[in-house]
C-alpha positions in Angstrom: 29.3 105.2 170.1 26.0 104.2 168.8 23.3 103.5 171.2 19.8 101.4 170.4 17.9 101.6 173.4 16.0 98.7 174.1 12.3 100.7 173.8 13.6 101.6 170.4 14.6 98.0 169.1 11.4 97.1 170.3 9.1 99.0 168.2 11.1 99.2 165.4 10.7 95.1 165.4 6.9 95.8 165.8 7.1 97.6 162.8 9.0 95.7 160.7 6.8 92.7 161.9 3.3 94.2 161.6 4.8 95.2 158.0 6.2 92.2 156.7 9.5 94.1 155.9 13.5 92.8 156.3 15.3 95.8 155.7 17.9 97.8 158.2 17.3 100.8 159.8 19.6 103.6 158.6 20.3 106.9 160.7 20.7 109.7 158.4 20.9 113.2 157.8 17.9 114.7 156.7 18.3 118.7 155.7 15.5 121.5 156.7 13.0 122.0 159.5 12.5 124.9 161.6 16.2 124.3 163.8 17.9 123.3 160.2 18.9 119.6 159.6 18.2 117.0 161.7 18.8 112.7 162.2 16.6 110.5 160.7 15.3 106.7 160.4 14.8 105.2 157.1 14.9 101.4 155.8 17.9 100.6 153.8 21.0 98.2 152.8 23.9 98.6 154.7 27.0 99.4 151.9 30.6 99.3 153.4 31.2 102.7 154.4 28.5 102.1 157.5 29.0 101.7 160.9 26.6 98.8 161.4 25.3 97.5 165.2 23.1 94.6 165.7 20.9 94.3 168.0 17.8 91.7 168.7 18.1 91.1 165.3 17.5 94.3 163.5 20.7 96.2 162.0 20.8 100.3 162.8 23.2 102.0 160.1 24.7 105.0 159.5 27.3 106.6 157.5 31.1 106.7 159.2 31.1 109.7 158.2 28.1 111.2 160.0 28.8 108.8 162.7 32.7 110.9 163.1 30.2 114.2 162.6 27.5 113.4 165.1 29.7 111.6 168.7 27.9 109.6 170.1 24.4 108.6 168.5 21.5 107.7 170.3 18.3 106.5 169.1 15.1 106.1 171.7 11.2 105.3 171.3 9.4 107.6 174.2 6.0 107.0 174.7 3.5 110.0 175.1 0.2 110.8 175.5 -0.1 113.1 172.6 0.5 116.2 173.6 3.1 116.4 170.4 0.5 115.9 168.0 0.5 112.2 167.9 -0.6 109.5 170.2 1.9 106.2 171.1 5.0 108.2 171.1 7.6 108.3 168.9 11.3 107.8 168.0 14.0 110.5 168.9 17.5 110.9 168.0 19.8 112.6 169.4 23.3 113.1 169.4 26.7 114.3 170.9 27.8 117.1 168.6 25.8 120.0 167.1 24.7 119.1 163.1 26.3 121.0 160.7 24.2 124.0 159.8 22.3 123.7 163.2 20.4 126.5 163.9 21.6 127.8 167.3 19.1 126.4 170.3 17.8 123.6 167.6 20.0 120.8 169.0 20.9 117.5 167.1 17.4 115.8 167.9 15.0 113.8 165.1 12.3 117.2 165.4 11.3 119.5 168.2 8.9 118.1 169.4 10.5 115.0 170.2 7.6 112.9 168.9 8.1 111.8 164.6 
């Protein structure tokens, strides 16, 4: 399962938007970080080995592969008030299973601090 929640497909339409930019937004794995590797949002093209879902008009991505890796994906905006370390909020990800090479306690989330 791959969940956009509607928070998130908002903003990320703001973005693209306020930008100018057509692109799809890939989940991927990004390696490093204080709890090891972590999910991530970039813009790319989907290619055929993606799981693709649409939603309001903008694509999320990601690998099969990762997607098999992960369970179920879910990617959220949460606002805050900046006690992260940035003001607006931010995009988290999380998901089912542990990351390979997860540092124990680290979870599956985009960072820490719930707030990149």
């Amino acid at each position: 399962m791959f969940e956009i929640t509607d928070s998130a497909v908002k903003n990320v339409k703001d973005y693209l938007s306020q930008n100018k930019i057509e692109s799809a937004i890939r989940v991927s794995l990004m390696s490093g970080g204080c709890s090891g590797p972590s999910l991530s949002l970039s813009l790319d093209e989907a290619k055929e080995s993606d799981l693709t879902v649409d939603k309001d008009g903008v694509s999320f991505i990601m690998d099969k592969g990762l997607s098999t890796t992960c369970g179920a994906v879910k990617v959220d905006f949460v606002e805050s008030s900046g006690g992260c370390g940035c003001s607006g909020g931010g995009f988290t990800i999380s998901c089912e299973n542990p990351l390979p090479g997860a540092k124990k306690g680290g979870g599956c989330g985009s960072c820490s601090s719930g707030c990149c």
